[in-house]
ZAFIDO-62217 format. One record per residue (C-alpha): residue number from 1; x, y, z. Coordinates in nm, 4 decimals. Example, Ala and Ser with C-alpha at 12.3 -4.5 7.8 and 13.67 -1.06 7.14 Angstrom:
<nukes>
nuke resi=1; c1=1.2300; c2=-0.4500; c3=0.7800
nuke resi=2; c1=1.3670; c2=-0.1060; c3=0.7140
</nukes>
This chain:
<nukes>
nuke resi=1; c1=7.4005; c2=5.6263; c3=-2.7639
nuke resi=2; c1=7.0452; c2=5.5727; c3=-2.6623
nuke resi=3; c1=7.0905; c2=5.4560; c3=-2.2935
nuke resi=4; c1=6.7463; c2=5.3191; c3=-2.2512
nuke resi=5; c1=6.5373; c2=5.1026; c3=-2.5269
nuke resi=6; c1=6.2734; c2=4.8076; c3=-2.5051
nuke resi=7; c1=6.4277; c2=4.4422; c3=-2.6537
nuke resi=8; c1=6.0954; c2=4.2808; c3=-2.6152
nuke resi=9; c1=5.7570; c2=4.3840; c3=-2.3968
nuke resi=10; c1=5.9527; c2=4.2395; c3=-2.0849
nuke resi=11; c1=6.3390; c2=4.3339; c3=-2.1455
nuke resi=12; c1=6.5394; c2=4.6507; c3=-2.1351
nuke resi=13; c1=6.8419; c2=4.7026; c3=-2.2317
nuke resi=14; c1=7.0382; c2=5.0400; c3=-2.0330
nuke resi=15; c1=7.3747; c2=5.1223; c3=-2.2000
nuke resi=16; c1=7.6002; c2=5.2332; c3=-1.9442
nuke resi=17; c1=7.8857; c2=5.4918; c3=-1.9894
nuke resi=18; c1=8.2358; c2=5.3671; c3=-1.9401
nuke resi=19; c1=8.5595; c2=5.6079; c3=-1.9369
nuke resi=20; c1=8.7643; c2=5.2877; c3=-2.1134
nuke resi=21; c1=8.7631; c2=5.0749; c3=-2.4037
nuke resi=22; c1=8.4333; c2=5.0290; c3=-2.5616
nuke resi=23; c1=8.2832; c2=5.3689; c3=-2.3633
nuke resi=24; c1=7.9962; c2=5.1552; c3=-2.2757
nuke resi=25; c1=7.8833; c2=4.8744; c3=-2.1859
nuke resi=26; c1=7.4757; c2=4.7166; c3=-2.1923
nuke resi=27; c1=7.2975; c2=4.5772; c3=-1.8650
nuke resi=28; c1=6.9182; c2=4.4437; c3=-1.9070
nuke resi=29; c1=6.6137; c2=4.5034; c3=-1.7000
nuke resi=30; c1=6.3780; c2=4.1869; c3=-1.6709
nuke resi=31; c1=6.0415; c2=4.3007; c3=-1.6126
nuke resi=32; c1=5.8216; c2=4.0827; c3=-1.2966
nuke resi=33; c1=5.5075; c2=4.1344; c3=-1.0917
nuke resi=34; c1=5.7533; c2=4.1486; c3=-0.8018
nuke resi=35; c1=5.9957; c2=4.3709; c3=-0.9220
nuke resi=36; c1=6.2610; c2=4.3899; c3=-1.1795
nuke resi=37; c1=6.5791; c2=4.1475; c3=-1.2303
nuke resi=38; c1=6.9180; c2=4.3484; c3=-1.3228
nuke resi=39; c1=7.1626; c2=4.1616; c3=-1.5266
nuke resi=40; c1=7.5244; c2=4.3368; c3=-1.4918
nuke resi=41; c1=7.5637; c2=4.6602; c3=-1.3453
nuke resi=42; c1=7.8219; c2=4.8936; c3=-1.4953
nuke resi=43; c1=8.0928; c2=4.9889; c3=-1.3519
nuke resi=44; c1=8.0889; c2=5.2130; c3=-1.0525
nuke resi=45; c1=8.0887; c2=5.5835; c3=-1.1798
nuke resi=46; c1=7.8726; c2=5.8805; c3=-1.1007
nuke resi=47; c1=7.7302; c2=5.8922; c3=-1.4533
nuke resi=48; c1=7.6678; c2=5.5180; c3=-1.4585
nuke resi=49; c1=7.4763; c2=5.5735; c3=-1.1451
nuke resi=50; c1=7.2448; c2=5.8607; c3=-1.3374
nuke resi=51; c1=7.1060; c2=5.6354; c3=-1.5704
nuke resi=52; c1=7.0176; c2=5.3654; c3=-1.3093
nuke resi=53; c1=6.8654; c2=5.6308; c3=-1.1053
nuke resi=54; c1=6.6727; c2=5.7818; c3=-1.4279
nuke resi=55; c1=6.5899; c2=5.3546; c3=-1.5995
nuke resi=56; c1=6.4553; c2=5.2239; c3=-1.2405
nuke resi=57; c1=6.2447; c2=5.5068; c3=-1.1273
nuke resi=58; c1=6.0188; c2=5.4267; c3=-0.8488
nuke resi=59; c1=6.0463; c2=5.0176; c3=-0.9328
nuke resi=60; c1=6.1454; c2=4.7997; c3=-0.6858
nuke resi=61; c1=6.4571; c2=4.5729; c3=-0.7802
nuke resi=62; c1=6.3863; c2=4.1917; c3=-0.6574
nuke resi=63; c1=6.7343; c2=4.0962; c3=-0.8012
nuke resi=64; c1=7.1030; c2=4.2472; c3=-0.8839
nuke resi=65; c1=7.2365; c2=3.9059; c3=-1.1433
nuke resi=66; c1=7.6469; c2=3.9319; c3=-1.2346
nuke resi=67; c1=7.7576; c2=3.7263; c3=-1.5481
nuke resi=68; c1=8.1353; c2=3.7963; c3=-1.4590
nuke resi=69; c1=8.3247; c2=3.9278; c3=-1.1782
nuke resi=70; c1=8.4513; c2=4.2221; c3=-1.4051
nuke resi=71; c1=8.4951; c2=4.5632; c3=-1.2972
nuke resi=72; c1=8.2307; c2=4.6934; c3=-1.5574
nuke resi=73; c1=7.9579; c2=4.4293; c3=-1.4915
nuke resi=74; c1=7.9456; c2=4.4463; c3=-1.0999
nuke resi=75; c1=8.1302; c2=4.7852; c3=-1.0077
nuke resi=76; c1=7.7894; c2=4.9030; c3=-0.9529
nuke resi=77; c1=7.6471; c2=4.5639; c3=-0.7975
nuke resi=78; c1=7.7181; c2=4.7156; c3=-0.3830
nuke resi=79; c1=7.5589; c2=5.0802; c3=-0.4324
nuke resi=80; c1=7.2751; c2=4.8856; c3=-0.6249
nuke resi=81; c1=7.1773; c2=4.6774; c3=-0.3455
nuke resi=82; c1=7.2466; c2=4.9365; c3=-0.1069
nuke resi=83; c1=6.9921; c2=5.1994; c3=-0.2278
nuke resi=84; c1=6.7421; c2=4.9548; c3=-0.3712
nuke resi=85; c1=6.8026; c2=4.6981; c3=-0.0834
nuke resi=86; c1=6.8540; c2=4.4203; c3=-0.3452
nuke resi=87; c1=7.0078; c2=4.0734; c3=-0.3114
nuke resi=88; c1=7.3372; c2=3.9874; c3=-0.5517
nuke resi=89; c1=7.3324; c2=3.6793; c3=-0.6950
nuke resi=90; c1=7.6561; c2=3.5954; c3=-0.8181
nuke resi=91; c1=7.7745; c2=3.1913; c3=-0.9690
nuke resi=92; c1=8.0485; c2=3.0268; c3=-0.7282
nuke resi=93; c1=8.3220; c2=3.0852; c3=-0.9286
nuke resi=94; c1=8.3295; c2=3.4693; c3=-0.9390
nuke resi=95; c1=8.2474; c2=3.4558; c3=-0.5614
nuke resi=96; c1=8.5867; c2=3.2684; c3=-0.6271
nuke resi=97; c1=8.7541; c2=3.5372; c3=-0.8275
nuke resi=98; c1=8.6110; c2=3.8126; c3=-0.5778
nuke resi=99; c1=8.7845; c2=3.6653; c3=-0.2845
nuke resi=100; c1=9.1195; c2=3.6413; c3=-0.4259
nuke resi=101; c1=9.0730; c2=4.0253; c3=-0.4647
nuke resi=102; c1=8.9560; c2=4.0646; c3=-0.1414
nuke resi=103; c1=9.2640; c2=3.8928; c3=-0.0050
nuke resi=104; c1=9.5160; c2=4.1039; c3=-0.2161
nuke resi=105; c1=9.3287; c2=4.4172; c3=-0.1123
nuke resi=106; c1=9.3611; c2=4.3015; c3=0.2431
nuke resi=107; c1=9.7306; c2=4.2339; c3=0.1930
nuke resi=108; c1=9.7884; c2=4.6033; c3=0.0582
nuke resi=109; c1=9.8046; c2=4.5460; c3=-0.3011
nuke resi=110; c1=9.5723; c2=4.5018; c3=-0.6536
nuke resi=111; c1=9.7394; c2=4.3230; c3=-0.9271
nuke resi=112; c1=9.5745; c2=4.2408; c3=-1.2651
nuke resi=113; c1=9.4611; c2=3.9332; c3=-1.2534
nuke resi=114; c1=9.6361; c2=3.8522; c3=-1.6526
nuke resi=115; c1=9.9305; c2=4.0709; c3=-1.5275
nuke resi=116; c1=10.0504; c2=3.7992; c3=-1.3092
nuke resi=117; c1=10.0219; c2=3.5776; c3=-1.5928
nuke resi=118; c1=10.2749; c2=3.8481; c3=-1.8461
nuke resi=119; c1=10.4773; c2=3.8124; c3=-1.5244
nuke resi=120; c1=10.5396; c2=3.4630; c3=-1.5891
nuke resi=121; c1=10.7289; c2=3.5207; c3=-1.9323
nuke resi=122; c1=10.9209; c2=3.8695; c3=-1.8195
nuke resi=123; c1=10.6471; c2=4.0778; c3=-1.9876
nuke resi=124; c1=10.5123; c2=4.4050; c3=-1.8193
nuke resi=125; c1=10.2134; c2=4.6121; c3=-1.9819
nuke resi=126; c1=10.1285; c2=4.9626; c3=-1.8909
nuke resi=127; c1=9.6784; c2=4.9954; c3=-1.9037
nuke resi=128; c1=9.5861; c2=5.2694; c3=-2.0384
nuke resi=129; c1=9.5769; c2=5.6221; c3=-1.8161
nuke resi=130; c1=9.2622; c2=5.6567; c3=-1.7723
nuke resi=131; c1=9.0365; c2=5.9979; c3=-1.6500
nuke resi=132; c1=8.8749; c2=5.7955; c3=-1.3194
nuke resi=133; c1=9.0209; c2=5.7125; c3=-0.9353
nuke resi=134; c1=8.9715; c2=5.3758; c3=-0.9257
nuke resi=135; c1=8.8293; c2=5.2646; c3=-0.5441
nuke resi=136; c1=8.8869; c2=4.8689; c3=-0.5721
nuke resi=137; c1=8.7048; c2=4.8102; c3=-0.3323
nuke resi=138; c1=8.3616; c2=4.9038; c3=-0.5009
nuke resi=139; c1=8.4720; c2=4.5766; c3=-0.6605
nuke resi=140; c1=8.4668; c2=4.3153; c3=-0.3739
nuke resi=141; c1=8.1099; c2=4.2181; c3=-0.3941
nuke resi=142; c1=7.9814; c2=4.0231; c3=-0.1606
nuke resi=143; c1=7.7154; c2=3.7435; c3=-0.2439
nuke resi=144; c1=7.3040; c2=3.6970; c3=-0.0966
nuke resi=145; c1=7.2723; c2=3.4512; c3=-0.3269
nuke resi=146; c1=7.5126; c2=3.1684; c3=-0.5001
nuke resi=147; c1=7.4363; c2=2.9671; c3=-0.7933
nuke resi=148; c1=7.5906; c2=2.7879; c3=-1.0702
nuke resi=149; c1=7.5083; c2=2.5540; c3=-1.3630
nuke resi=150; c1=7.2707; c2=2.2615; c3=-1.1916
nuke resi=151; c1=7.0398; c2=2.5698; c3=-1.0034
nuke resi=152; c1=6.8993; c2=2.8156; c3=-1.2948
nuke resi=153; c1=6.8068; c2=3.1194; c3=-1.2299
nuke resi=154; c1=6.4794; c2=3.3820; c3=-1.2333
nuke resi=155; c1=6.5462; c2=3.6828; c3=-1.4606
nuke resi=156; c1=6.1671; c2=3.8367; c3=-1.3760
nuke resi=157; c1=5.9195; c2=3.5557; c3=-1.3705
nuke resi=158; c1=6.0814; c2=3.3965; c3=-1.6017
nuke resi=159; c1=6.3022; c2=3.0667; c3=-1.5245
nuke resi=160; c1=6.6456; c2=3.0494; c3=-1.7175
nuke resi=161; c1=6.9278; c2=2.7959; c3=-1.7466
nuke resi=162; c1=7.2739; c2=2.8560; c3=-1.6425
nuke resi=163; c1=7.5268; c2=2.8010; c3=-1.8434
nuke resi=164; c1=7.8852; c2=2.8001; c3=-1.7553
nuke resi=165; c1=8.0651; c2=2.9638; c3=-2.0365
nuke resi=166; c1=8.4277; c2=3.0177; c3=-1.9623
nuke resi=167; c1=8.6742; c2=3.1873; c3=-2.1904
nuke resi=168; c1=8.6551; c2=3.5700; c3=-2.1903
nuke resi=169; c1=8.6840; c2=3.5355; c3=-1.8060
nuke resi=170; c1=8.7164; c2=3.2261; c3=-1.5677
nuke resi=171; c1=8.3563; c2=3.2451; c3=-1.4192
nuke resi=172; c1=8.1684; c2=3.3217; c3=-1.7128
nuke resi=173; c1=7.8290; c2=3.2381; c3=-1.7320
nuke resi=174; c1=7.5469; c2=3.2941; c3=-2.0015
nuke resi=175; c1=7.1427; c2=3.2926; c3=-1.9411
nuke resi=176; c1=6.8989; c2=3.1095; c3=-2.1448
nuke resi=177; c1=6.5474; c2=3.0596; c3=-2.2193
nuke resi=178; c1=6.3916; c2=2.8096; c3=-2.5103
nuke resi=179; c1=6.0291; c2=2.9582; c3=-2.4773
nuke resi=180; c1=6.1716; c2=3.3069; c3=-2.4848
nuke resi=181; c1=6.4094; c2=3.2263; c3=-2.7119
nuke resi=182; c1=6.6527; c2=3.4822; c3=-2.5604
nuke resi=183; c1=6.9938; c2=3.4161; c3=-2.4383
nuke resi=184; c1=7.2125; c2=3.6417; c3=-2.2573
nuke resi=185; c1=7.5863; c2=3.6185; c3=-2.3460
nuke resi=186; c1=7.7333; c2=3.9252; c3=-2.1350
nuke resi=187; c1=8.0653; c2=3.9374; c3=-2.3096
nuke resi=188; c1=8.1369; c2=3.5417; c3=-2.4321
nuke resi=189; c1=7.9864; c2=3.6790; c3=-2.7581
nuke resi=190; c1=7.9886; c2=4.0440; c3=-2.9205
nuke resi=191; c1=7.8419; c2=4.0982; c3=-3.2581
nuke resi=192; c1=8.0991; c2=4.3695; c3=-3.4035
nuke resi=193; c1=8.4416; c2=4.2675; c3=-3.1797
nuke resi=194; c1=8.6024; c2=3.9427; c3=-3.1411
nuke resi=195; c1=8.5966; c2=3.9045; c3=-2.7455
nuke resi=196; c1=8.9477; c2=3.9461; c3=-2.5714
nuke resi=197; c1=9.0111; c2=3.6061; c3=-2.4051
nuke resi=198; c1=9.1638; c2=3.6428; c3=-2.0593
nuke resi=199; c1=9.3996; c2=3.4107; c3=-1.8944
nuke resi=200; c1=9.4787; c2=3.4040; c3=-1.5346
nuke resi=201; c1=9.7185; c2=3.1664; c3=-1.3449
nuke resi=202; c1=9.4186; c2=2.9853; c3=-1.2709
nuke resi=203; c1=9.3056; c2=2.9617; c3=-1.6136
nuke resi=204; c1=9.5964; c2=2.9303; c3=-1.8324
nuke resi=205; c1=9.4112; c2=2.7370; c3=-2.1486
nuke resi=206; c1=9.1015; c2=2.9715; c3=-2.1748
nuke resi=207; c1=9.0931; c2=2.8994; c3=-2.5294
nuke resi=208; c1=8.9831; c2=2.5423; c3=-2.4892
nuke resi=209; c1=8.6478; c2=2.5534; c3=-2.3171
nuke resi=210; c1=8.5971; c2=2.9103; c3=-2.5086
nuke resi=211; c1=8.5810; c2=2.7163; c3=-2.8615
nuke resi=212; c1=8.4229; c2=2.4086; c3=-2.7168
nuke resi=213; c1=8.1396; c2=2.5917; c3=-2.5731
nuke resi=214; c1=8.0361; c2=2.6711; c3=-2.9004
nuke resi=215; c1=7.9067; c2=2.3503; c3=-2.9633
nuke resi=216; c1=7.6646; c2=2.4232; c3=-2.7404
nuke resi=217; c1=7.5478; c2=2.7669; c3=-2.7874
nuke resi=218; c1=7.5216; c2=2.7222; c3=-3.1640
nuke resi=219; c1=7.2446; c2=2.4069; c3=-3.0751
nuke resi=220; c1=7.0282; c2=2.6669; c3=-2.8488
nuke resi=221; c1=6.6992; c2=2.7984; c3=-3.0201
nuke resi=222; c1=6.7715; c2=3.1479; c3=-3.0056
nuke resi=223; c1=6.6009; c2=3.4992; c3=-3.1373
nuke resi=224; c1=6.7494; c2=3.7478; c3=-2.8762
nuke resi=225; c1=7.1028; c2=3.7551; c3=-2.8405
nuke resi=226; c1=7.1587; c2=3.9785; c3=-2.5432
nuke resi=227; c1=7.5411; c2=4.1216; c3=-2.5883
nuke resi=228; c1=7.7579; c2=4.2951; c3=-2.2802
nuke resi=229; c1=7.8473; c2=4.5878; c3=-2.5135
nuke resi=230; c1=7.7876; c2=4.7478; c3=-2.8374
nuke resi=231; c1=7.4845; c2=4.6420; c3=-3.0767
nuke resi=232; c1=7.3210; c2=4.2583; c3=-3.0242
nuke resi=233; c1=7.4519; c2=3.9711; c3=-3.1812
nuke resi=234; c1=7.1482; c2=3.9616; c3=-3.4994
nuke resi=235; c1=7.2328; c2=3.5720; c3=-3.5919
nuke resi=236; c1=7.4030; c2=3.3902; c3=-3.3488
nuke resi=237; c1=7.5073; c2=3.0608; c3=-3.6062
nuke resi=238; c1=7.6778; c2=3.2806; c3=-3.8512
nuke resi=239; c1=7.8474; c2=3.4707; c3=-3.5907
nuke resi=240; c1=7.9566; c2=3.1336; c3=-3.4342
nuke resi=241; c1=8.1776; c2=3.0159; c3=-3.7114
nuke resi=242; c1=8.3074; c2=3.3734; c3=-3.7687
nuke resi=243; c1=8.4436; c2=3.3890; c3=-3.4050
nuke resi=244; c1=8.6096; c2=2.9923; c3=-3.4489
nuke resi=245; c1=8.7769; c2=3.0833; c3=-3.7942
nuke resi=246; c1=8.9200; c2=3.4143; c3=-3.5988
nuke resi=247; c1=9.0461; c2=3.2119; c3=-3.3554
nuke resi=248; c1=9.1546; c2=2.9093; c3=-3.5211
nuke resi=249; c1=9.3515; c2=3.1927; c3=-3.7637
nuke resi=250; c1=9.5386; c2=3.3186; c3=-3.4398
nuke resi=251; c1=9.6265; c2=2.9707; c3=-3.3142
nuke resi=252; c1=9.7959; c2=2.9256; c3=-3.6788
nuke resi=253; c1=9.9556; c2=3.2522; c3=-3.6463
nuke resi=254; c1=10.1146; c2=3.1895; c3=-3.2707
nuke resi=255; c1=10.2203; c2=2.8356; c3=-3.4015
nuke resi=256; c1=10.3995; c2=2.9775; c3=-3.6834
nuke resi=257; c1=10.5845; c2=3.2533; c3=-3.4435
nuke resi=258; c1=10.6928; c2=2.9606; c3=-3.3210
nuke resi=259; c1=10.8044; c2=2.7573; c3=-3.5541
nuke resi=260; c1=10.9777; c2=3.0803; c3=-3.7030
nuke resi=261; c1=11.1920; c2=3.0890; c3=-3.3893
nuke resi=262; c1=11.0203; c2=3.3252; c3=-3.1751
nuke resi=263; c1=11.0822; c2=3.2228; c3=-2.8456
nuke resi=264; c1=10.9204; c2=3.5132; c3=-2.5984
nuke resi=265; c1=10.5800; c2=3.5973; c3=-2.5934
nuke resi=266; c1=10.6757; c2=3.9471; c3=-2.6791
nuke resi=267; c1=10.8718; c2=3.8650; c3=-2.9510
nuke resi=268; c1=10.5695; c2=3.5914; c3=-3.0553
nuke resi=269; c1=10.2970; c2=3.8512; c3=-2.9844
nuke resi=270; c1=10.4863; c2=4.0956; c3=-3.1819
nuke resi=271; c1=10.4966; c2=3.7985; c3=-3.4825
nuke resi=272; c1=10.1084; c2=3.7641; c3=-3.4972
nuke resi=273; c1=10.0912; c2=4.1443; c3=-3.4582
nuke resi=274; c1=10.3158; c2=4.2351; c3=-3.7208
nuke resi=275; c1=10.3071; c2=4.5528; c3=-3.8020
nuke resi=276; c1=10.1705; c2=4.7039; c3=-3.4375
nuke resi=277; c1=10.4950; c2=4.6470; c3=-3.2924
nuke resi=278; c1=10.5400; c2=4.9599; c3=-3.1297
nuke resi=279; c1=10.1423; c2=4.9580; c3=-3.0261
nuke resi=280; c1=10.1609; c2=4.6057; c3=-2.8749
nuke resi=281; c1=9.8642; c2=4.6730; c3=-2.5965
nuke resi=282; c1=9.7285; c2=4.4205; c3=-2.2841
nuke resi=283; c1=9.4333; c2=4.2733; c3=-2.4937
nuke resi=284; c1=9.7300; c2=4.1132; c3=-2.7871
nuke resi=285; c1=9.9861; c2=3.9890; c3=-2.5129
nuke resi=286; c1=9.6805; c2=3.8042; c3=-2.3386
nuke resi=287; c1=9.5488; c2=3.6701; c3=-2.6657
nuke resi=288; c1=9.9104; c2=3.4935; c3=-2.7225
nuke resi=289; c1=9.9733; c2=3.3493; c3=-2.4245
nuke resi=290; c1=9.6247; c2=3.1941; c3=-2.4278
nuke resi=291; c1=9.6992; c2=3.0811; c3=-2.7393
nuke resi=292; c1=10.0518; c2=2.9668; c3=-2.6821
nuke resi=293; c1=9.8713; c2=2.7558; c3=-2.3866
nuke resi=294; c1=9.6451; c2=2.5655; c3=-2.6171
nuke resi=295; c1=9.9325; c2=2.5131; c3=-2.8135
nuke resi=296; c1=10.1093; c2=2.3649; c3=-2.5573
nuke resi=297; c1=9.7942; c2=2.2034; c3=-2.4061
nuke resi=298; c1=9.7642; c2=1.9594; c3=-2.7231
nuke resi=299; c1=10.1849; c2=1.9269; c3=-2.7411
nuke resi=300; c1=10.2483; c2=2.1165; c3=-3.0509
nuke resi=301; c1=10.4599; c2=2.3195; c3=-2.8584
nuke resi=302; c1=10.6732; c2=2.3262; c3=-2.5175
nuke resi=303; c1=10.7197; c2=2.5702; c3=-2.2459
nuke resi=304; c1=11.0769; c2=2.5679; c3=-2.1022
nuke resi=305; c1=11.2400; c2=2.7606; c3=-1.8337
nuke resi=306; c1=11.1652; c2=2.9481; c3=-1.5296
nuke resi=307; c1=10.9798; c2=3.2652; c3=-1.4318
nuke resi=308; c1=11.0320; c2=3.5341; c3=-1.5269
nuke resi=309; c1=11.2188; c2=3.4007; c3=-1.8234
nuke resi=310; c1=11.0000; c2=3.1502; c3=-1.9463
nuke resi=311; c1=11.0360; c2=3.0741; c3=-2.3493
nuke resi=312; c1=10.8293; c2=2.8593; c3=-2.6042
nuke resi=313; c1=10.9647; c2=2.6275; c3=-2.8719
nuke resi=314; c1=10.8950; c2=2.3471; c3=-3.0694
nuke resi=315; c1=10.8575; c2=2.0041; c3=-2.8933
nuke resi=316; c1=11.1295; c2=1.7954; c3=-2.9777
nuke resi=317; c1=11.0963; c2=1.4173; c3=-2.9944
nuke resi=318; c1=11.3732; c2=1.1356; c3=-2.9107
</nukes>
């Protein structure tokens, strides 16, 4: 992994180790004549916090910008600001997402945020061990600056739109410029992995304004397709319709658990992920029940019962 390499004259990209999943993830350095712009932060780690420490240097950082309130783009947002004196600018609805953390912290407990929504249907999934003490509350970031959809926002001296972009999370939010012709997707687009899509009990049907912000994205005049992990998305229309026939294939697949008379989501999960039955993981139970929610969104199928034994079934019609 090369942690530190040019995009264009004025953007950086600075991979970032992670001890999970991927095992890195990609924040950006905007170049200005005040300072630099960070986009994403990594998540908070000591070796994470060596390659800031080696990619900044003597700069001065004007800006700390989040895409998405997850751990591994803002874990490093509070030390950031604290040793580089930097405002956070984070859009209203991961200020959102970060509160409701805040109050389960305060209230003695951390709970997945798509856990709660397993919890729903009777399902509990183990995350993987992993090698790191996890401090939550290097997660509760809190704001300098708000902004959303209708404000833009300056990545170096250079203005870009907002645009909300939910679907892999609740808040999500991508970054472009037309003159540039770059556009920063965090994780709502990765070039070599089909982004998990997240539910949470606030955001049951993520699958809906996932697809349908599409239609936008694919419209945007684009050269630089700035990903949140792994290599850069090289043509962004192509990769478009890849990620809808993907998706489109699963909402087929859940449908026919369905109609095949699989009535749990593990039982549907383990329908669409036949075969990996005894390697069903988080990232497969949340991409069924996001699914089984757009099902039901549009009525092709019903939700009956109450938690935790909540089922799925065909709608029936009198």
């Amino acid at each position: 992994m090369q942690a530190i390499d040019a995009i264009t004259a004025n953007i950086t990209r600075v991979q970032l180790p992670l001890p999970y999943d991927l095992m890195s993830m990609n924040s950006y350095i905007f170049e200005g004549k005040n300072g630099i712009t960070i986009v994403d932060t990594g998540d908070s780690m000591p070796e994470a916090k060596e390659v800031w420490q080696r990619a900044i240097g003597n700069r001065r950082v004007e800006r700390i910008v989040i895409t998405h309130g997850h751990t591994d783009h803002l874990g490093c947002a509070n030390w950031l600001r604290e040793l580089y004196d930097a405002p956070v600018y984070m859009h209203e609805k991961t200020v959102h997402r970060v509160e409701r953390l805040k109050a389960g912290l305060a209230a003695g407990r951390y709970v997945n945020p798509t856990d709660e929504v397993f919890a729903l249907y009777g399902v509990h999934v183990e995350l993987p061990n992993i090698e790191v003490t996890i401090d939550y509350r290097n997660y509760v970031v809190e704001p300098d600056v708000v902004f959303n959809e209708h404000t833009g926002i300056m990545l170096g001296d250079v203005h870009y739109d907002v645009l909300f972009t939910p679907g892999h999370s609740e808040d999500h939010v991508c970054f472009y410029n037309e003159a540039e012709q770059v556009l920063v997707v965090g994780d709502h687009l990765l070039e070599v992995l089909n982004p998990v899509i997240l539910p949470t009990l606030q955001f049951l049907n993520p699958i809906e304004p996932y697809l349908s912000s599409f239609d936008m994205i694919e419209q945007l005049n684009v050269r630089h397709v700035l990903t949140g992990h792994l290599a850069l998305v090289s043509d962004l229309k192509p990769r478009i319709q890849r990620l809808r026939t993907h998706y489109h294939k699963r909402i087929l697949q859940t449908f026919d658990a369905v109609k095949n008379g699989n009535t749990t989501l593990h039982d549907v999960t383990a329908f669409v992920y036949a075969g990996k039955e005894g390697r069903l993981g988080h990232s497969m139970y949340a991409q069924t029940v996001a699914m089984l929610h757009y099902l039901a969104a549009i009525d092709k199928i019903s939700i009956h019962g109450e938690t935790p034994n909540r089922t799925f079934a065909l709608p029936s019609f009198e």
